[in-house]
N, C-alpha and C positions, 0 to 999 in steps of 0.2 A: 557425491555431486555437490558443487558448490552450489547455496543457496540464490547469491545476489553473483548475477554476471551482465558484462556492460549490455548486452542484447535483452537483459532483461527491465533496462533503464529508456524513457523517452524526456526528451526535454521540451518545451517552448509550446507544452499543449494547449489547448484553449477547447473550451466546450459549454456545448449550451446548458446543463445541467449536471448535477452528483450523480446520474443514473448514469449519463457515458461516461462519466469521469470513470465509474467504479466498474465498468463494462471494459476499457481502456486497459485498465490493471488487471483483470480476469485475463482477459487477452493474452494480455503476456506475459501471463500463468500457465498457461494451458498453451504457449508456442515455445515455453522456457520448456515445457516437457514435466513440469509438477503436478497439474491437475487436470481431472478430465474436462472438457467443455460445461458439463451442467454445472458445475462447482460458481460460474458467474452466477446461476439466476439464485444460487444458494447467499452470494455476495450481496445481492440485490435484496433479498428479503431480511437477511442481517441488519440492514439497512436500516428498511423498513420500518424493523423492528426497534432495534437501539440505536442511535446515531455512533457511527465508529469516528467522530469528529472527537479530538482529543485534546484540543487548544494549541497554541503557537504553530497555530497556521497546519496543523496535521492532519489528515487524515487516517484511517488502517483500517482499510475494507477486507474482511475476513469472511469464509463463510461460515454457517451456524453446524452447531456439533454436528449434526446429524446427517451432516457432508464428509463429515472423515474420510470416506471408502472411498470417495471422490479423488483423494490427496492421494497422490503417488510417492511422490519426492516433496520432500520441506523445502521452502522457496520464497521467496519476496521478489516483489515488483517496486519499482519506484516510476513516477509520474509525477515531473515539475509542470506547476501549471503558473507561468508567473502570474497570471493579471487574476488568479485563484477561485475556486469556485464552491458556492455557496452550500455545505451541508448541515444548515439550518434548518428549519420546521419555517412555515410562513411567517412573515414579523422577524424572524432567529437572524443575525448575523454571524454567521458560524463560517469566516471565510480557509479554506482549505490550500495551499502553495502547493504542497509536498502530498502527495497520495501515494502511502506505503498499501500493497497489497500481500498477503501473507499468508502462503499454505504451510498449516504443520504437521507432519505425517506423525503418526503415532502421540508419543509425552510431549512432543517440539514445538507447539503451539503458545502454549504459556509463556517457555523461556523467550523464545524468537518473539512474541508481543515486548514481555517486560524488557528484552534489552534494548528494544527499539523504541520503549517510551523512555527507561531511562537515558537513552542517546537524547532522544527530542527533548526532554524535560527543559534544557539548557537552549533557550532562543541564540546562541551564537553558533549553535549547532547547525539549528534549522536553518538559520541564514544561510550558514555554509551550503546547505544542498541547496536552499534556494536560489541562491548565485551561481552553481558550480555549474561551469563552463560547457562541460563533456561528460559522457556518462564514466567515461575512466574515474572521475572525479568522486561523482558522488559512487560509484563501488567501492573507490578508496577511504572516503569518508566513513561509509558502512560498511568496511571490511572485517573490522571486530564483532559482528552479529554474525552468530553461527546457529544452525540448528543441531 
């Protein structure tokens, strides 16, 4: 199963907070056919707990180990949110564009994070999904990320 396909890309999101932003990406996780539904409230307290805000504008909402059984299929979400949303702590300016969400079934976890931070490390990167037009685009952009 590919991980990242265009149905599993939205563009032009806007939202009132990081809890539907990250709700948004669960979504369509669990409509891509990767994760069962409960795997978002797993997403949700991930959260909670550690900020998946990773700088240049990223997020990577995951859920916490103890969701594995949850993951079916290894899988990513992407959700552009131009005008970007905030997953800071109150006071924190921690603005988010791009929200990678990311199921890894079995060892796929690590690698499918680390290649998608080292894609992001590089802001001409994130630009690119930030701008990119159609979701063809950014699948294309992140076609090199496999699990």
């Amino acid at each position: 199963m590919t991980i990242l396909r265009e149905e599993n890309v939205v563009l032009n999101q806007t939202f009132n907070n990081k809890e539907e932003a990250i709700r948004k990406a669960g979504q369509l996780l669990v409509d891509g056919g990767y994760v069962q539904p409960e795997y978002i409230e797993s997403m949700l307290e991930r959260e909670n707990t550690v900020s998946t805000f990773m700088g240049n504008f990223i997020a990577i909402p995951h859920g916490k180990e103890d969701a594995k059984q949850l993951i079916d299929n290894t899988g990513i979400s992407v959700v552009q949110v131009p005008n970007g949303i905030n997953f800071g702590g109150e006071g924190e300016d921690k603005l988010a564009m791009i929200l990678i969400g990311i199921a890894g079934a079995g060892d796929d976890h690590l690698e499918v994070l680390s290649q998608i931070a080292i894609y992001c490390s590089e802001i001409e990167n994130v630009t690119k999904l930030a701008d990119a037009k159609s979701e063809k685009e950014i699948v294309q952009l992140l076609g090199g990320i496999e699990g």
